[in-house]
C-alpha positions as CSV (number, residue, x, y, z in Angstrom):
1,X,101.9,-123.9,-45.8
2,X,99.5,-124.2,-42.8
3,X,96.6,-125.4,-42.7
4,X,93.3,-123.7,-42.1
5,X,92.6,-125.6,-38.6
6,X,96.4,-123.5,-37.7
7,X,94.3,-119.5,-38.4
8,X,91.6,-121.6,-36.1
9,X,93.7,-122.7,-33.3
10,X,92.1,-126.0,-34.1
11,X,95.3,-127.9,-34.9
12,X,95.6,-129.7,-38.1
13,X,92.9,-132.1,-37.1
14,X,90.2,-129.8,-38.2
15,X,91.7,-129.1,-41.6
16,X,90.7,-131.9,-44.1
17,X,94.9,-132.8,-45.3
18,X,96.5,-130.5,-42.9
19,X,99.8,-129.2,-43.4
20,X,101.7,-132.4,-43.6
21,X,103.8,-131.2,-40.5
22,X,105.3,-134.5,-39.5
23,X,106.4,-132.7,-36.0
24,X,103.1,-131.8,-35.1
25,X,104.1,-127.7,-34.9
26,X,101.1,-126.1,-35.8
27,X,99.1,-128.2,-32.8
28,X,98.8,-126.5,-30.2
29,X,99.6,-128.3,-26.8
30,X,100.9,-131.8,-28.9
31,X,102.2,-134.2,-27.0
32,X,104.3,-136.5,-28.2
33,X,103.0,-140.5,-26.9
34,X,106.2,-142.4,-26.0
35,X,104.2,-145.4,-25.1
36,X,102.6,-146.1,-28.2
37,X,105.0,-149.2,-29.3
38,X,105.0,-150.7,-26.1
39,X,103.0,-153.9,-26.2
40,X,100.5,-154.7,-22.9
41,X,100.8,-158.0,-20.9
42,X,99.2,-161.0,-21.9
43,X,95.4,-160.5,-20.7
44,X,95.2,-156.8,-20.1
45,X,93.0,-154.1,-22.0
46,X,93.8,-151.0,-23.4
47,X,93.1,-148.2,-21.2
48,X,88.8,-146.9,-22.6
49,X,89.6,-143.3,-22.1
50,X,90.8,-141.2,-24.4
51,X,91.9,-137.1,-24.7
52,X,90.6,-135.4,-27.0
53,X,91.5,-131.5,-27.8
54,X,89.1,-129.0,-29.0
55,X,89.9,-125.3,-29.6
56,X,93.3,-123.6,-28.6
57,X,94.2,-125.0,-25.5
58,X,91.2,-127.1,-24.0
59,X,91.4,-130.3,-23.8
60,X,89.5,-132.7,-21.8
61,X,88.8,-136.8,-21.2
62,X,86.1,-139.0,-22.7
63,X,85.3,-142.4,-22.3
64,X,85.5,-145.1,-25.3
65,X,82.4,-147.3,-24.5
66,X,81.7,-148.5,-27.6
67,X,84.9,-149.5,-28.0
68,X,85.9,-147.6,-31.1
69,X,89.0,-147.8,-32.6
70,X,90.3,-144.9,-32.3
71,X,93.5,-143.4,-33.2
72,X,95.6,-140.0,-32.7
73,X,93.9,-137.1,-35.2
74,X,90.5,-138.9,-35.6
75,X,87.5,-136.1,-35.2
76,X,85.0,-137.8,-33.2
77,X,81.8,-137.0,-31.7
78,X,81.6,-136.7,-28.3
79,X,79.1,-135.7,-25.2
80,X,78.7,-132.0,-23.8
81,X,76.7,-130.2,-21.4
82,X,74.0,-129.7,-23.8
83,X,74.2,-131.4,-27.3
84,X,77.3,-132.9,-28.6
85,X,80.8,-131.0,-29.4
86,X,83.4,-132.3,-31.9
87,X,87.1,-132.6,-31.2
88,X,90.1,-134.8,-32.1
89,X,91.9,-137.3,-30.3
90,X,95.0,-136.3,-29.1
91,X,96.5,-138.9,-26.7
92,X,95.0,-142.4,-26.6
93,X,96.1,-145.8,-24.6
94,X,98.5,-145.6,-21.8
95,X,99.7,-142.6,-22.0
96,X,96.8,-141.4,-21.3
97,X,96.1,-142.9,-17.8
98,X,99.5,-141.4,-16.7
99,X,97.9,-137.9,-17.9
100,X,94.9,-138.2,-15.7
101,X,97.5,-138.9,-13.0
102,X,98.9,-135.7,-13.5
103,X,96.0,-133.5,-13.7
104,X,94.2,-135.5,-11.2
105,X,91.2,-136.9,-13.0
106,X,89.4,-139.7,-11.2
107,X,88.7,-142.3,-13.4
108,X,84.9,-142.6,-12.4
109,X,81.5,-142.5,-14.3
110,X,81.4,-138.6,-13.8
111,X,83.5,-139.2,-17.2
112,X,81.3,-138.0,-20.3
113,X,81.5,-141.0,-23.7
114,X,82.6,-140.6,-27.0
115,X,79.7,-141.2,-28.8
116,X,81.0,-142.1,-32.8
117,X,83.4,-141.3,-35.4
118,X,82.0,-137.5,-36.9
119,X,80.9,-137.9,-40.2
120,X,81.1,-135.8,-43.2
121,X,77.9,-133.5,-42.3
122,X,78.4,-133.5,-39.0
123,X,82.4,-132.3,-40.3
124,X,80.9,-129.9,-42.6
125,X,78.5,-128.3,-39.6
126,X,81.5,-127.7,-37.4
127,X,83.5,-126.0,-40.1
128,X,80.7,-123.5,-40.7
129,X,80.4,-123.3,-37.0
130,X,84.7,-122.2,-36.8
131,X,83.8,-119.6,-39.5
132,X,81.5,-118.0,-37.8
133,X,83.2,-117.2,-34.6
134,X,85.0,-114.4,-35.8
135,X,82.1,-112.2,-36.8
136,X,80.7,-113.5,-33.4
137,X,84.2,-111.8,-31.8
138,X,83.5,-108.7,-33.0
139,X,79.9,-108.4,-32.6
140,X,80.4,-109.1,-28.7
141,X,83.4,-106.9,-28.2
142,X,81.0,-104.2,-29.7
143,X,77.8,-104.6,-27.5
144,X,80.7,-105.1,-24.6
145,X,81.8,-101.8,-25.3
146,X,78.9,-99.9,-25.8
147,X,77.9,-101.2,-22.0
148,X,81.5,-99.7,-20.9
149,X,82.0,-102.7,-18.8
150,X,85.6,-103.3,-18.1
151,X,86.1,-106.4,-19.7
152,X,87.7,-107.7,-22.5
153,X,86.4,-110.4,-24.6
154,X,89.5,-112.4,-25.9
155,X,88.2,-115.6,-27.6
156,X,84.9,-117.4,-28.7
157,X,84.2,-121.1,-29.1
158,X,81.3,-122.1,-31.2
159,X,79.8,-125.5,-30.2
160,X,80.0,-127.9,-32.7
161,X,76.0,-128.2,-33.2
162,X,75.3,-124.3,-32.6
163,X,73.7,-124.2,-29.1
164,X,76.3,-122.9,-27.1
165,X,79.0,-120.5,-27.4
166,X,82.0,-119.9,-24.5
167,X,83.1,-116.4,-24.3
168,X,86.4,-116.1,-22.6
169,X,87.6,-112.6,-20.9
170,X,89.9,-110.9,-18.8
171,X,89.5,-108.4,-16.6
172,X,91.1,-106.3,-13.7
173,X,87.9,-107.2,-11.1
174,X,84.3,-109.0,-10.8
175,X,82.0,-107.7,-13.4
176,X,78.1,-107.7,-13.4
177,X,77.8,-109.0,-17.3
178,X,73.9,-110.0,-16.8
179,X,72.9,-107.3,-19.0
180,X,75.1,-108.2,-20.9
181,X,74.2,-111.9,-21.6
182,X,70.8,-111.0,-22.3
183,X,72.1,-109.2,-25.0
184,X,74.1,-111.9,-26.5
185,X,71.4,-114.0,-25.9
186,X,69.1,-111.7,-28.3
187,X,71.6,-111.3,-30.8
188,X,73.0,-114.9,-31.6
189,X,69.9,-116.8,-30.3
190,X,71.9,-119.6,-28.8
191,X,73.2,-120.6,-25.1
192,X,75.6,-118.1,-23.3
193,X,78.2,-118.9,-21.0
194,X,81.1,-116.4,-19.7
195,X,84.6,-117.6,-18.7
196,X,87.0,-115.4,-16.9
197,X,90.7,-116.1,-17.6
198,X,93.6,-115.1,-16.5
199,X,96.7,-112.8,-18.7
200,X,98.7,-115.8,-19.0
201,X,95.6,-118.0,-20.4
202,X,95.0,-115.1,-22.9
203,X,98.3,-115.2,-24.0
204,X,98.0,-119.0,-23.9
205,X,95.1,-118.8,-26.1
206,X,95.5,-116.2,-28.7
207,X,99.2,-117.3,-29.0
208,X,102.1,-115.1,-30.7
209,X,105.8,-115.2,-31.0
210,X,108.6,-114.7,-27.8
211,X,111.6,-112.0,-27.8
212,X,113.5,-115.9,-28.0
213,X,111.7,-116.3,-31.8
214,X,109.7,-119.3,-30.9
215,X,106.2,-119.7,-30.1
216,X,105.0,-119.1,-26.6
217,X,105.3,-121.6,-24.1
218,X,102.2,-121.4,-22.8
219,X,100.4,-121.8,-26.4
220,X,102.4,-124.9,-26.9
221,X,103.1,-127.4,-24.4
222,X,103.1,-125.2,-21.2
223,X,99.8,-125.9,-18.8
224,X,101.1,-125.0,-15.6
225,X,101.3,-121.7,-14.8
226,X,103.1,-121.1,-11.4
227,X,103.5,-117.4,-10.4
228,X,106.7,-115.8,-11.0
229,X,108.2,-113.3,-8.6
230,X,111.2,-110.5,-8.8
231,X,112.9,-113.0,-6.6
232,X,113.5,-115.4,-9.7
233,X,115.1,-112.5,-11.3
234,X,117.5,-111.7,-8.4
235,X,118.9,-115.4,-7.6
236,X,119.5,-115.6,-11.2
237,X,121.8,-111.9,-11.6
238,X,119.2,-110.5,-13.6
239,X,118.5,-106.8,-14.1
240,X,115.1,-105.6,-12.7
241,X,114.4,-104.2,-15.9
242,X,110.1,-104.5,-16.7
243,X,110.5,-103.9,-20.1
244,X,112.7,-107.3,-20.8
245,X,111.3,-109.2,-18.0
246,X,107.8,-109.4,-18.9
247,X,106.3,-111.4,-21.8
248,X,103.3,-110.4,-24.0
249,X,100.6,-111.3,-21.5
250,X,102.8,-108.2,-19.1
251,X,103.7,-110.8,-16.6
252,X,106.6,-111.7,-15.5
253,X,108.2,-114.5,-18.1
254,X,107.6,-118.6,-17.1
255,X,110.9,-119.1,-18.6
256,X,112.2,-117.5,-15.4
257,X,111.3,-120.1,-13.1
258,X,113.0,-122.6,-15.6
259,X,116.6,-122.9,-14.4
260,X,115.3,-121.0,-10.8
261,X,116.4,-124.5,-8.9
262,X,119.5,-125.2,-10.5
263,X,120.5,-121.4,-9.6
264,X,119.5,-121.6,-5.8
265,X,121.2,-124.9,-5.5
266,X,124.3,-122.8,-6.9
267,X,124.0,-120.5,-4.7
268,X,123.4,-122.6,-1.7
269,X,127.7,-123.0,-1.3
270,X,128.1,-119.6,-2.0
271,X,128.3,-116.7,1.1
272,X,126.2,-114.4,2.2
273,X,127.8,-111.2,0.5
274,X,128.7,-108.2,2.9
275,X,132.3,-106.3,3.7
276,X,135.4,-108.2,3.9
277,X,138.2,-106.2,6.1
278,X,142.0,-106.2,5.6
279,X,144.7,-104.3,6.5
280,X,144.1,-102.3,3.0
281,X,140.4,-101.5,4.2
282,X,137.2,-102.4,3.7
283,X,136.1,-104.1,0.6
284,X,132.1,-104.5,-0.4
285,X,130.4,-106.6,-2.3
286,X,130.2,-105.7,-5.7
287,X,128.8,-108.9,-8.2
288,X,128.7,-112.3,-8.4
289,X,129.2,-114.7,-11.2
290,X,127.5,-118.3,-10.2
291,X,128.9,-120.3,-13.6
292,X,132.7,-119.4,-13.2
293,X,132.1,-119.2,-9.1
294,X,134.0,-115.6,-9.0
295,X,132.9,-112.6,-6.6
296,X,133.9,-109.3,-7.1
297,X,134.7,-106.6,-4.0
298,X,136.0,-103.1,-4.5
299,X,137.9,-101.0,-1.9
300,X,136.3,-98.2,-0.2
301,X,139.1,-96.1,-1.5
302,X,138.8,-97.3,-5.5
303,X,135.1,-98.1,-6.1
304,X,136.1,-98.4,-9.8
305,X,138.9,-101.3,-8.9
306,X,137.2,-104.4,-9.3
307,X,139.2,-108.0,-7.4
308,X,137.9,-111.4,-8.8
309,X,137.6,-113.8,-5.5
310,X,137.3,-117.2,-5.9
311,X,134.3,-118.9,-3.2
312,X,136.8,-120.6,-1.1
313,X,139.0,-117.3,-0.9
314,X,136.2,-115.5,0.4
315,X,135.1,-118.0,2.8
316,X,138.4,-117.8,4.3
317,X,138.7,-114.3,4.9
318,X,135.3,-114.2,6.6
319,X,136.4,-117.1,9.2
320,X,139.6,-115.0,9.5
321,X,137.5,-111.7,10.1
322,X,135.2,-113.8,12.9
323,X,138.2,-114.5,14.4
324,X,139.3,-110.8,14.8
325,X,141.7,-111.3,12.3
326,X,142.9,-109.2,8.6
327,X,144.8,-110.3,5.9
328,X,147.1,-107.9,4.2
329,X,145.0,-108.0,0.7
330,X,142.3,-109.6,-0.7
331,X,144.1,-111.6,-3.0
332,X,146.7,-114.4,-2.0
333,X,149.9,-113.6,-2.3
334,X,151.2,-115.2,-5.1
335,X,154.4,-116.7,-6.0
336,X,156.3,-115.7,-9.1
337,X,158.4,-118.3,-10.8
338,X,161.1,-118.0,-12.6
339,X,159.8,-120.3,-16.1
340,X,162.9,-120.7,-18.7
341,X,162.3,-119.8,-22.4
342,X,162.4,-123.0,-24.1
343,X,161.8,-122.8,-27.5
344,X,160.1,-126.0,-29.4
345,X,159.5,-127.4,-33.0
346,X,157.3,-130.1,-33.3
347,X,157.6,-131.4,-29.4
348,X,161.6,-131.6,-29.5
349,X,163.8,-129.4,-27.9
350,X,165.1,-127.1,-30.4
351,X,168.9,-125.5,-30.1
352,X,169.6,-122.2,-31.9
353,X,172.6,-123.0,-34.4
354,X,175.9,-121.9,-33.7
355,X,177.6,-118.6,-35.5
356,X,180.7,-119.1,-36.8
357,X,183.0,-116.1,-37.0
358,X,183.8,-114.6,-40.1
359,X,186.4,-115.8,-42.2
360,X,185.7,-119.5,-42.3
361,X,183.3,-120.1,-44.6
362,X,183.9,-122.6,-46.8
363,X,184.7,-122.0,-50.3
364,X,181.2,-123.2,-51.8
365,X,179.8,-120.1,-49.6
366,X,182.5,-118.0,-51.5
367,X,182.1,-119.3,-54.4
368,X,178.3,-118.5,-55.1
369,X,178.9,-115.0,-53.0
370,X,177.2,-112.6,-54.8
371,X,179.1,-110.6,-57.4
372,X,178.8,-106.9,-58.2
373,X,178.1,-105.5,-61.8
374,X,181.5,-104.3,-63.4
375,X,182.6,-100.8,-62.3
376,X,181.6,-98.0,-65.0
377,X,185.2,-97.0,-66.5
378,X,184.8,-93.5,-66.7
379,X,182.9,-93.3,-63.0
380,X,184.7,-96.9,-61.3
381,X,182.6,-95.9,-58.3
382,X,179.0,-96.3,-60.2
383,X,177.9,-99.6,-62.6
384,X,177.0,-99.3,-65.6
385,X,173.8,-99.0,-66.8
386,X,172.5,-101.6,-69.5
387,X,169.9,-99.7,-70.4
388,X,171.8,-97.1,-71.9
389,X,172.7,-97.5,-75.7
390,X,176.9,-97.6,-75.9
C-alpha cells in the first residue's frame, strides 16, 4: 500500500512509516548513492552540502553548516526566499558533489543552509499545509477561468510555513496574469508567485503511466529533456504515425532519442538507398532492416516482388553501376550442390538392413508365422465363428 506522501508527490519522506518500499518506487526522481560505502582518505571531510527534494520533481542544494548528521529520508528545515520550507534529504556525501557537477552548481556562499532537523510541530504544520493544496488547485483554476485567460494551472506547492505558494502553468504564449495575482492574493492571503512550465514538465510533474506500463520517465529519474524531432523516428524505421509517437504530454516520446546513437552509428556503413540497374531493370529501394543488415529492392516490373540484399551485395552493385557496368540479377548467382542423404542415429552412420528374398527364412520365422482359424466345414472358405452356440 502506498503511502500518503505517494497521492502527494512528496515521496515517502513526508509520510510518517511510508510504504516500506525497499526500492524506493514511490519517490519520485530517487537516485540510488553508489558511493555511500566508500570510505574517504585519511584527513578529508565529508562533502557540507546536501540535496534535499521537496514536492514532485524539485529538488535543490543546501548547505550543512551546523554540521548535522544528516542521513537519506531525514525531513529538515531549511532556508527559502522568504521563511523557511521543509524537505527531505535525498542524496548526501559524495555523491552529491558529482551531482552539482552535472547540473552545474557552483559551490559558493550563494548556497542557502539547512537550518535543523523539523520537529514534530513544525512536521505537523507542513502536513496541514500538503492538504490544503488541493482545494487551493481548484479555487485558482476557477478564478483562472472565469478571467478566460489561456492558461492552465497544473500544480500548487504550499510552503511549508504558509507564506508562499508556487503556482505552475502551461500555456500556448505570454499571458498578462496581474489581474490575476491580485486575485489570488485576496483570496488565500499569502505570497504569489507564477511559474510557467513546459508540456514535458507537466507531465513530469503530475506523473501517470506509459503505453510501455511503467511510470513515466520524466516523473522518475528523467531531468533532461532534449527535444525530439521526426528525424529520430525515421533513422530508427519508425512509422510517422502521431497517435503512437507521442506520449501523454502530446510530444514526441524521450524514449525516442534513447537508442537514436546506436541507430545512426548503424547506419553509418550502410548506403545511401536509390535505384540499382541490371540487365533485368531497375530496382528501387523498398526497406531496410538495420539489426539483420538486409535491404530490400523491387523491380519496376513486380513492385509486389520483394529481394533481400545483403550491405555488401549492394555496395557492389553500385561500384559496378559507377563503373557503367550491370549485373544480370540482383542476387548472386548461386551454386547448387549436390548434398547426399545420409541418414544418422545417434551421430553414427546408419545402413538400411538388407532384404532377404523370400524363401529363406529361418524356421523360427516359420515357426511363430501366424496361423489361420480352422476352415468352417460346411463353408471351407469362411472360419468359424466362436460366438455362435454349436
Amino acid at each position: 500500500m502506498a503511502c500518503s506522501g505517494c497521492s502527494t508527490g512528496r515521496g515517502c519522506g513526508s509520510g510518517g512509516g511510508g510504504c516500506s518500499s525497499k526500492s524506493g518506487g514511490c519517490n519520485k526522481l530517487n537516485v540510488f548513492d553508489w558511493l555511500a560505502n566508500m570510505e574517504l582518505p585519511s584527513g578529508q571531510k565529508p562533502f557540507d552540502v546536501v540535496e534535499i527534494r521537496f514536492k514532485n520533481s524539485r529538488k535543490e542544494f543546501f548547505r550543512n553548516r551546523n554540521n548535522l548528521q544528516l542521513l537519506v529520508g531525514n525531513i529538515v528545515v531549511v532556508e527559502a526566499a522568504s521563511g523557511y520550507d521543509i524537505g527531505v534529504v535525498s542524496i548526501s556525501g559524495e555523491l552529491v558533489r558529482l551531482q552539482m557537477r552535472k547540473k552545474k552548481v557552483n559551490d559558493d556562499l550563494n548556497i542557502k543552509a539547512v537550518l535543523r532537523k523539523a520537529t514534530n510541530s513544525e512536521i505537523d504544520k507542513w502536513r496541514e499545509a500538503q492538504g490544503l493544496e488541493k482545494d487551493i488547485l481548484v479555487r485558482a483554476r476557477i478564478l483562472a477561468s472565469s478571467m478566460k485567460l489561456d492558461m492552465k494551472i497544473n500544480d500548487i506547492e504550499y510552503q511549508a510555513d504558509k507564506s508562499h505558494i508556487s503556482f505552475y502553468y502551461t500555456a500556448p504564449g505570454r499571458v498578462d496574469f496581474r489581474e490575476l495575482i491580485k486575485s489570488y492574493a485576496s483570496e488565500f492571503r499569502v505570497r504569489i508567485q507564477m511559474w510557467q512550465i513546459g508540456e514535458r514538465q507537466e507531465a513530469g510533474r503530475l506523473g501517470g503511466i506509459g503505453s510501455c506500463g511503467r511510470e513515466l520517465c520524466c516523473s522518475t529519474w528523467l531531468t533532461d529533456f532534449r527535444s525530439v524531432s521526426t528525424g529520430a523516428a525515421r533513422y530508427q524505421q519508425l512509422a510517422l504515425n502521431p497517435v503512437k509517437l507521442a506520449g501523454q504530454c502530446g510530444k514526441l516520446k524521450c524514449c525516442l532519442n534513447y537508442e537514436l546513437d546506436t541507430y545512426v552509428d548503424a547506419l553509418k556503413d550502410f548506403p545511401q538507398p536509390g535505384e540499382l540497374e541490371t540487365h533485368k531493370g531497375k530496382a528501387f529501394h523498398q526497406k531496410t532492416d538495420i539489426f539483420k543488415r538486409l535491404i530490400w529492392y523491387t523491380y519496376a516490373e513486380a513492385p509486389d516482388n520483394f529481394i533481400s540484399l545483403s550491405v555488401e551485395r549492394v555496395k557492389q552493385i553500385m561500384e559496378l553501376n559507377r563503373n557503367g557496368k550491370k549485373p544480370d540479377e540482383l542476387e548472386e548467382a548461386k551454386q547448387i550442390q549436390e548434398k547426399k542423404e545420409v541418414d544418422y542415429v545417434v551421430g553414427r552412420q546408419f545402413q538400411p538392413l538388407k532384404q532377404e528374398p523370400k524363401g529363406k527364412r529361418d524356421n523360427n520365422q516359420r515357426r511363430h508365422h501366424h496361423r489361420r482359424r480352422p476352415n468352417n466345414p460346411n463353408n471351407p472358405g469362411k472360419p468359424n465363428n466362436p460366438n455362435k452356440p454349436q
